[in-house]
C-alpha positions as CSV (number, residue, x, y, z in Angstrom):
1,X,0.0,0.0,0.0
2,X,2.6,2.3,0.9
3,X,4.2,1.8,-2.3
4,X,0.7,2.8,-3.9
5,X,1.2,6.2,-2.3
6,X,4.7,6.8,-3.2
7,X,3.9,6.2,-6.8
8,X,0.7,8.7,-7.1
9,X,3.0,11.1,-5.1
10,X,5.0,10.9,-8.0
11,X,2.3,11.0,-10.6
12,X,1.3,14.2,-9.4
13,X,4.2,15.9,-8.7
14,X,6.1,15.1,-12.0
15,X,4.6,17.5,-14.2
16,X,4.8,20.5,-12.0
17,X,8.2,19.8,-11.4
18,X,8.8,19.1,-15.1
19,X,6.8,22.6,-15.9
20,X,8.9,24.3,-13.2
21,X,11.8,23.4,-14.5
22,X,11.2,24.8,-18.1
23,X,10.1,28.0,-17.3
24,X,12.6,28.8,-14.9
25,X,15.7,27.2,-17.8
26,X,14.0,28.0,-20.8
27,X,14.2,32.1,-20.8
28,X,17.7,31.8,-19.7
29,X,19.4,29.3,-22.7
30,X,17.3,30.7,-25.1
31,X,18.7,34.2,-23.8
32,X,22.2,33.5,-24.3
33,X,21.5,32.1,-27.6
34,X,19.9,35.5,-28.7
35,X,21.9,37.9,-26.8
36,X,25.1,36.6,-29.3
37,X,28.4,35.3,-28.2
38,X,29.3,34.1,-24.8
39,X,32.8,34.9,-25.0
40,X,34.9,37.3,-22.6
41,X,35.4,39.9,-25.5
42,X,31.8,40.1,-27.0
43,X,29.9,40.3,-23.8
44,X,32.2,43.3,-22.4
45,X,31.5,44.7,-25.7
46,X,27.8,44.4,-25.1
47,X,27.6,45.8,-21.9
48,X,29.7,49.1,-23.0
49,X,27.8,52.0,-22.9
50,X,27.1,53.5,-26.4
51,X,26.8,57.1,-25.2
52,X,27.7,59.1,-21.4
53,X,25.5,61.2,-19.9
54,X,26.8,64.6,-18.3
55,X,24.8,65.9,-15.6
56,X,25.7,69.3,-14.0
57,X,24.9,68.7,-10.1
58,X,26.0,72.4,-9.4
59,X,22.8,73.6,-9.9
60,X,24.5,76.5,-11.8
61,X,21.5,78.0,-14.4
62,X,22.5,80.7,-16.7
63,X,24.6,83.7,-15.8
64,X,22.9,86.7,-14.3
65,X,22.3,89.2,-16.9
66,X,22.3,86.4,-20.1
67,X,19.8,87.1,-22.4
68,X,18.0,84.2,-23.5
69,X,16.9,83.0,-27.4
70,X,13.9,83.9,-29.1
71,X,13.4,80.3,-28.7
72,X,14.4,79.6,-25.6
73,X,11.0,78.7,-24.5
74,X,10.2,76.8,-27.6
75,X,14.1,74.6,-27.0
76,X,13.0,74.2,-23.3
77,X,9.5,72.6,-24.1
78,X,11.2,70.4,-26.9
79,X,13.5,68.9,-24.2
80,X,11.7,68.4,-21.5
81,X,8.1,69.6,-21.4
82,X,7.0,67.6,-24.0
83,X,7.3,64.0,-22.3
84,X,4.0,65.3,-20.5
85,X,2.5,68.1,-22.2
86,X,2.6,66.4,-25.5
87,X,0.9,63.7,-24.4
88,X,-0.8,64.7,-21.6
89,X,0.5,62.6,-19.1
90,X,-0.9,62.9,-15.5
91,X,-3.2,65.5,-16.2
92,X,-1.1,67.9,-17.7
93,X,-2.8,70.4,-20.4
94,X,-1.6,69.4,-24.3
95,X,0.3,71.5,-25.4
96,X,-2.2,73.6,-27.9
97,X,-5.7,72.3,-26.8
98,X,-7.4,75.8,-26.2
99,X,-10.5,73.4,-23.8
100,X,-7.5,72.5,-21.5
101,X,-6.2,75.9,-21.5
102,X,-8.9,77.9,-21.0
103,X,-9.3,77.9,-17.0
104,X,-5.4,77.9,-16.7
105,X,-5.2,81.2,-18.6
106,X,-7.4,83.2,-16.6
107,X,-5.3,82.3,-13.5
108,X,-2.9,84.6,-15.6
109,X,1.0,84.5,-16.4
110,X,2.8,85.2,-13.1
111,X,0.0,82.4,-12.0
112,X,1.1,79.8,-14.7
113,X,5.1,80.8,-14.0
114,X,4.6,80.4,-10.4
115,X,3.0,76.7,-11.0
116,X,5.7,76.0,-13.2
117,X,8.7,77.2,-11.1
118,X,7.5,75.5,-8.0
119,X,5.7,72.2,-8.8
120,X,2.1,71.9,-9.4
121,X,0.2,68.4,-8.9
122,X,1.8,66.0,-10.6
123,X,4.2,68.2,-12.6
124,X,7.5,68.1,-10.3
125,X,9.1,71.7,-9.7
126,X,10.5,73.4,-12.7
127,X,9.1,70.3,-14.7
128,X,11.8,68.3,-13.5
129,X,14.8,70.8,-15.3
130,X,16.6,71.5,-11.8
131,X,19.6,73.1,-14.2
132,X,16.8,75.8,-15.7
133,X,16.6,79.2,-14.3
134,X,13.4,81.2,-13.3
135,X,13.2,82.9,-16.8
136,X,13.9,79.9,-18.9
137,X,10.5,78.3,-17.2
138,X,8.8,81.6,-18.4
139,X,9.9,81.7,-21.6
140,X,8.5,78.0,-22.0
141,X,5.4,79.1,-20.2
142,X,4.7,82.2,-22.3
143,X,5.8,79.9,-25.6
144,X,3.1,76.8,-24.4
145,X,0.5,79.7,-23.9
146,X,1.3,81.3,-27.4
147,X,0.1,78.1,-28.8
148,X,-3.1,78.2,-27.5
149,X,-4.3,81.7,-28.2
């Protein structure tokens, strides 16, 4: 009898065992086979980084005095405003959707700048650009607005 058990243990077990195994071996042999070469030389070529990132942790912004573009604003949006306000993600306004605008521009410039510069909901403070100065967020304020009057 006990032998009875011992083999209906087994008979149940086996194929989620069985299953287990594959999914857990599977991804990573077929993986390596995809991924190329498993020698020394490719894989440390795989792993180099195609590009480096600089980031400016000084929190330096432009010079006193600089003047900024006629498209600074426009340059500003492009870069960074755009992951949101192009698509609007999180509730922020499209960029040129005059319905979406509407309340927002009778809170007025200063208002809008003021929103911008310091966070407002879900949009982090100066949209996330800790580098930009207070008149580089205006300009891309006064440029979003311009598209929507």
């Amino acid at each position: 009898m006990e032998n009875l058990k011992r083999t209906n243990l087994r008979q149940y077990l086996s194929p989620p065992l069985g299953l287990l195994f594959a999914c857990l071996f599977t991804p990573a042999v077929v993986l390596a086979e995809l991924s190329g070469s498993l020698e020394e030389d490719a894989i440390t070529k795989r792993l180099t980084p195609d590009a480096q990132v600089n980031i400016d942790t000084s929190g330096a912004s432009a010079p006193a005095g600089a003047t900024l573009s006629a498209d600074a604003g426009k340059k500003r949006y492009e870069y960074t405003c755009k992951m949101c306000h192009g698509t609007g993600v999180a509730g922020a306004p499209k960029l040129g959707d005059k319905a979406l605008w509407q309340n927002r521009l009778a809170e007025g410039l200063d208002t809008l700048v003021q929103h911008a510069i310091h966070g407002y909901k879900a949009m982090p403070p100066k949209g996330g650009c800790a580098t930009c100065s207070d008149e580089e967020i205006r300009k891309t304020v006064e440029f979003m607005i311009s598209q929507v009057k």
